[in-house]
N, C-alpha and C positions, 0 to 999 in steps of 0.2 A: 267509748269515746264519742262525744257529740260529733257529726260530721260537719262538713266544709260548709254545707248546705243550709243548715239547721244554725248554725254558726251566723251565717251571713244574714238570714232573714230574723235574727234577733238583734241583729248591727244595724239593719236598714230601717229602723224606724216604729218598726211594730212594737209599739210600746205594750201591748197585751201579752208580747212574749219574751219581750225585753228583760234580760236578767238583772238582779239587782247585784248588789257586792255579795252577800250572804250566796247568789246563786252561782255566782264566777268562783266563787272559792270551791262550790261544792262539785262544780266544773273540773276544775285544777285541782284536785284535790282526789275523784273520781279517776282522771288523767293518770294520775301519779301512783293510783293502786294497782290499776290494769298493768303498767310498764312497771313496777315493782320490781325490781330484779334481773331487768331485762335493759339490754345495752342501750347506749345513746343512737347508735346507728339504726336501732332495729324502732324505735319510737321515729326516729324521722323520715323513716322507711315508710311506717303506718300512715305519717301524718301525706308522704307524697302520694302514697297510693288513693288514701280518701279524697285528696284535692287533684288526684287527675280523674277518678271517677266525675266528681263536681264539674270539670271544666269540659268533660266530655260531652256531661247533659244540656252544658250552657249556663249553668248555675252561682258558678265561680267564674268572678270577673277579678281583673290586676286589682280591682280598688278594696273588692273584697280579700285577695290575698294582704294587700297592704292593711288594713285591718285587723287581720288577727297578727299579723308580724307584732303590730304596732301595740297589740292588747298584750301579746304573750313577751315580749322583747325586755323592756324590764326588770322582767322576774329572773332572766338568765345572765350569767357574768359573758364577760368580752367573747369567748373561744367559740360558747355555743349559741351568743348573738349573733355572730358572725356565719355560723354554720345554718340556721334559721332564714338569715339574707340571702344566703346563697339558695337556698334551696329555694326562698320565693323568688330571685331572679331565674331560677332554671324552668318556674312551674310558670313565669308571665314568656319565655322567649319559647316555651313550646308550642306548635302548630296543632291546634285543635281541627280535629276531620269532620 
């Protein structure tokens, strides 16, 4: 799974690493084989862990959480929209040390 990190600095601009649609699919698609079989709980378990390492090193910032909410949010119906929200308000109101 791509991390938080690798994530962000293809969102911010860097067009040399910038994915195109063809690379976001193979992204999501990637995503989707690792967690193959493996519950809803335990992929947003993964996704918390990679984005508290991130926010530890200073690397994920709120705008970048807002970001991938905002890329990945669509593709999921209402229940686990909402469950996605939740998890990026819990990872913007946590206290980085």
């Amino acid at each position: 799974m791509q991390d938080f990190n690798s994530y962000s600095k293809t969102q911010n601009g860097d067009k040399s690493k910038n994915p195109n649609n063809a690379d976001l699919i193979a992204m999501i698609t990637k995503i989707a084989q690792n967690y193959d079989g493996k519950s809803e709980d335990e992929l947003l378990k993964a996704i918390y862990i990679e984005a508290e390492k991130s926010r530890k090193k200073g690397t994920l910032t709120d705008e970048d959480i807002d970001k991938f909410v905002s890329f990945l949010s669509p593709m999921l119906d209402d229940k686990k929209r909402k469950k996605l929200y939740d998890l990026a308000e819990k990872l913007k109101r946590k206290k980085i040390n």
